[in-house]
N, C-alpha and C positions, 0 to 999 in steps of 0.2 A: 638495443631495444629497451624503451622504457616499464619494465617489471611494472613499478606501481600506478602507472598512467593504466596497464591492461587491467592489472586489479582495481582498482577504483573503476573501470569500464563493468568489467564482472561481477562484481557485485551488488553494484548499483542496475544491472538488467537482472540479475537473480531473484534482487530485493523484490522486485514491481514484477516481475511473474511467482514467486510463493506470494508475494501479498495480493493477484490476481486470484490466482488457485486457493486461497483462503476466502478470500469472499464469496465467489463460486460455489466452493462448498457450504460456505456458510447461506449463500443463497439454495442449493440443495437440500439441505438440510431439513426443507420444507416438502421435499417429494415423500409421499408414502411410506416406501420401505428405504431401511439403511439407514434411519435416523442418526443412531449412532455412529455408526461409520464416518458418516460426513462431519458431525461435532467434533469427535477425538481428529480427524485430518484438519478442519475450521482451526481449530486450538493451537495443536501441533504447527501446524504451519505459518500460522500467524506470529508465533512468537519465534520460529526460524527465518520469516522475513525481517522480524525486530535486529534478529541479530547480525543479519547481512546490511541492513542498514545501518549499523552502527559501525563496522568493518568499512564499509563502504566510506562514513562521515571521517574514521580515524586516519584512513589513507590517504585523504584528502590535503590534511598537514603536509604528509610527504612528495605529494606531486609537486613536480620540479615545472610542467607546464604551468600549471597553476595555482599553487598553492595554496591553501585555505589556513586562516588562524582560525584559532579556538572561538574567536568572539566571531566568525564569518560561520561558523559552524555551528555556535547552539543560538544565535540571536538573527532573528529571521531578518532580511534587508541590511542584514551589515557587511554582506559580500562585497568586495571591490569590483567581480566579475560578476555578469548579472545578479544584479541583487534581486530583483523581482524573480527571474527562474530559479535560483539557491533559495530563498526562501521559502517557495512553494518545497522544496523537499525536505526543510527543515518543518515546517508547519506541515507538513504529511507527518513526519519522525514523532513530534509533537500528539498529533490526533494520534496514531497508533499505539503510542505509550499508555495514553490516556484510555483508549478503548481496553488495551491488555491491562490494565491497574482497575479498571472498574468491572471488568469482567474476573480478577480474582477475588473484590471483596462485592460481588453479586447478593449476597445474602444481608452485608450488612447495609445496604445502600438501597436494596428492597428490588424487587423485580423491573418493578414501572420505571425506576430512573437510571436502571442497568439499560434498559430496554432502549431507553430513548438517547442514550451516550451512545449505543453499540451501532447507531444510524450516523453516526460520525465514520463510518468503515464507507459511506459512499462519496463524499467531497473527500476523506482521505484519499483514496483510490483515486480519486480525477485527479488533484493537485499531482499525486503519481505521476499519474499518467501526464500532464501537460510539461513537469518539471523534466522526465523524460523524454519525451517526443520535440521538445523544445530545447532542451540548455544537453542534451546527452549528446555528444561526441556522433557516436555511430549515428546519427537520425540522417544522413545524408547520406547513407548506404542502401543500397536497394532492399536489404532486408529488415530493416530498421522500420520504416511505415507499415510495411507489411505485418510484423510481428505488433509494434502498438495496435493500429487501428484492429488489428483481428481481435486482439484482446478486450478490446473499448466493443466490439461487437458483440464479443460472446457476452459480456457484464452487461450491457444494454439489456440481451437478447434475455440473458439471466434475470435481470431488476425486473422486466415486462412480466414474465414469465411468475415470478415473486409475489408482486401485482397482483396480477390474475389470481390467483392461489388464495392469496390475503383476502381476496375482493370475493371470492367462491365461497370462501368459511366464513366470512360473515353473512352473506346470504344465506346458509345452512341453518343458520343460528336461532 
């Protein structure tokens, strides 16, 4: 049995459901009560998706099916194996560094332009999502669309929902 073929498999479905469960919440985080709850889970989990995607990028060298260099792994389109699907999951790695580095210096980069980097968390999450349901191994197991497409649901169902919310409090106003 290939060890690091299943870990490179598990990590990379880890990565894209906490990095699911973080947007989610951070789409929550707009409900009424529990404000905080949702932030400190938003926070926490987003920077433990960071780190399964980095697990994920380092085991990649080591797979023996197919193994990735260093230059196929931080430079988007320079895979030998789908370059266009590898790269969608380097340019997701990409955006998410980028949202977690300017949501820690929030204060000095000013609110408005934290605010508008942090909309970077929904093409991040697609490219996820397509690098996975498309270039990920298990996508031809029957559990494999069921689990994407449910999750592309709930975040649809969540952005709508987001929407609405945003669109209510400014009519308040």
């Amino acid at each position: 049995m290939n060890w690091i073929w299943i870990l490179v498999r598990a990590t990379g479905l880890t990565a894209y459901f906490l990095l699911t469960l973080s947007l989610l919440a951070g789409i929550l985080r707009h409900v009424p009560r529990n404000k905080g709850f949702y932030l400190s889970f938003h926070q926490i989990i987003g920077q433990v998706a960071m780190l399964f995607i980095g697990i994920h990028a380092f085991l990649l060298l080591f797979d023996q099916y197919q193994p990735y260099s260093l230059e196929a792994i931080f430079i988007p389109f320079a895979s030998a194996y789908e370059p266009f699907l590898s790269a969608l999951g380097t340019i997701g790695a990409y955006l998410l560094l980028i949202v977690l580095f300017t949501s820690d210096f929030m204060k000095m980069i000013g609110r408005s332009a934290w605010k508008k980097t942090h909309y970077l968390v929904f093409p991040l999450w697609l490219v996820s999502f397509l690098h996975g349901i498309l270039l990920g191994t298990d996508s031809s197991a029957i559990w494999a669309p069921i689990f994407y497409w449910s999750t592309f649901a709930v975040i649809i169902g969540g952005t709508i929902y987001l929407g609405a919310v945003m669109t209510r409090t400014r009519s308040l106003r």
